[in-house]
Every structure is written in C-alpha cells, then in structure tokens.
N, C-alpha and C positions, 0 to 999 in steps of 0.2 A: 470883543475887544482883545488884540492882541498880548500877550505875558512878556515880559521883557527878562526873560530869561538870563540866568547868573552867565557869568562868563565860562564859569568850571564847574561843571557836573560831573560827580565822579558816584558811580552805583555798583554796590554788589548783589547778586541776584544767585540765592541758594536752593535747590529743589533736589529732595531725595526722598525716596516712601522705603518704611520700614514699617515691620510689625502691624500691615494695616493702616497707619499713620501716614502718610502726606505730609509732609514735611515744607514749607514756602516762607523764604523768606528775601526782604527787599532791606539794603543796609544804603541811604545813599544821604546824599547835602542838596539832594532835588528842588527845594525849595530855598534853598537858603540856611537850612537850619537841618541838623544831621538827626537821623531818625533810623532808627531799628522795627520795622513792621514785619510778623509773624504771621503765617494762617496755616493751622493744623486740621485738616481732615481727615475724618474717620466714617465711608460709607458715605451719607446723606449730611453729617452735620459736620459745621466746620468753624470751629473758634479764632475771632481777630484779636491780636492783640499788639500794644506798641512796648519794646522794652527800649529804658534809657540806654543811649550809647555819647560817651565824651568823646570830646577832639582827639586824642592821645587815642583810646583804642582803635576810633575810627581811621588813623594814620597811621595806623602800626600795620592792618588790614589792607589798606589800600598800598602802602609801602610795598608790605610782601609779596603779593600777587609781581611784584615786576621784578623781584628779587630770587626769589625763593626758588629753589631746585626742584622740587618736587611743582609746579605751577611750569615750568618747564619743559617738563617730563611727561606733561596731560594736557598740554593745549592739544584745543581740537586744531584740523588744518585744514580738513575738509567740510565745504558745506555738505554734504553727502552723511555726513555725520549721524545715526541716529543719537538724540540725545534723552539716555536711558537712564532715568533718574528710579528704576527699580535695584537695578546693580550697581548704579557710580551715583557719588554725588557730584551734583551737573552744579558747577560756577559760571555764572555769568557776568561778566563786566564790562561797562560800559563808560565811558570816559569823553568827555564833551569840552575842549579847549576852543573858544573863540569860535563856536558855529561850528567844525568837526568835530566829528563821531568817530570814535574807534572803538566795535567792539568784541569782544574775546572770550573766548568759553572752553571749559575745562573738564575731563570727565577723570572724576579722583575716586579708587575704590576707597569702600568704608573701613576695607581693614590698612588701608596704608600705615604704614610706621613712622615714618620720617615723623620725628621728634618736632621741628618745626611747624608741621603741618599740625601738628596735634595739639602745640600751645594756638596754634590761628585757631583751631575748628572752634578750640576751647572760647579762645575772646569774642570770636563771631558770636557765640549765644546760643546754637541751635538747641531750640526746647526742647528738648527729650524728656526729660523731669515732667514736663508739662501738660505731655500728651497723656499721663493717667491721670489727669483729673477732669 
C-alpha cells in the first residue's frame, strides 16, 4: 500500500571516518516527526542509536546550509565527484517540496575554521564522545 508522503521532506545526511570510527548520521522530518539517527562503526561492529533533536535546532541546521559561506564554498558541482568522507566531511541534503527533489552535497574539511560552521557541526550532534564507549 502506498505512503502518502508529507508534503516537505527536508534531510541532512553526515558521513566522515576518523580515528578508525565511521562516523553516519541521518538528521530529517522523514516521517513527519524530526529525528536525529547515528551509526558508529569501528571494523565489524556498529552501534545505532537515536539522539533527540527539537524544532529550533533542526531549523537553525537546515536554515544554514542555504545561508552560510562556508556550505558555499564546498558544494560539490560535479557528479564526478569522488565523495571522500576519509578526508572531508561529506553533507548530504536533500529537500522534497510538493513531489520535487533537490539534492546537494558538500565536502567540508575537518579542520575548517569558519566559526559558523563550527557552532552548526556543534548543534548537529556528531558523537565523537561516543565512539569510546
């Protein structure tokens, strides 16, 4: 049976390996209801997990991506692209108005500066803390 799909899908989609760690994360309103889903792999094993994310961070996130200079400065443009999530952290976004899709991908090194980028990486949540336990 078919899903009657929300009108506005709006998704972030995070993937970067450090330290051995796998780093995966899906931030979207997919269902109707906004969720923050993580999966850290290390080798063979790989831990799920969901963290709460509110309306206000989830819009400050999706906000920026269409604002912010640095998200400017690191769209891919090429489908040619290799998307190297050992070296960059690879953003994927994807965005669903009324049956269109547009979507958009970004390759941000991990030492970037831009102040900006660095309260977003911050609110997104990536578990780092989390990968040692």
């Amino acid at each position: 049976m078919p899903v009657d799909l929300p009108p506005s899908i709006h998704l972030i989609d995070y993937a970067y390996s450090t330290g051995g760690v796998f780093y995966h994360g899906t931030i979207s309103n997919l269902d109707g209801i906004l969720k923050s889903t993580w999966t850290l792999s290390t080798g063979d094993q790989k831990r799920n997990f969901d963290d709460p994310i509110d309306a206000k961070k989830f819009d400050y996130l999706w906000e920026s991506v269409n604002h912010f200079e640095v998200f400017k400065r690191t769209i891919v443009t090429s489908m040619d692209t290799k998307m190297d999530f050992y070296h960059f952290q690879v953003i994927g976004v994807v965005d669903t108005v009324n049956g269109e899709q547009k979507m958009t991908s970004y390759l941000i090194s991990p030492a970037e500066s831009d102040p900006q980028y660095k309260k977003w990486i911050a609110i997104l949540g990536v578990p780092f803390e989390k990968s040692a336990k």
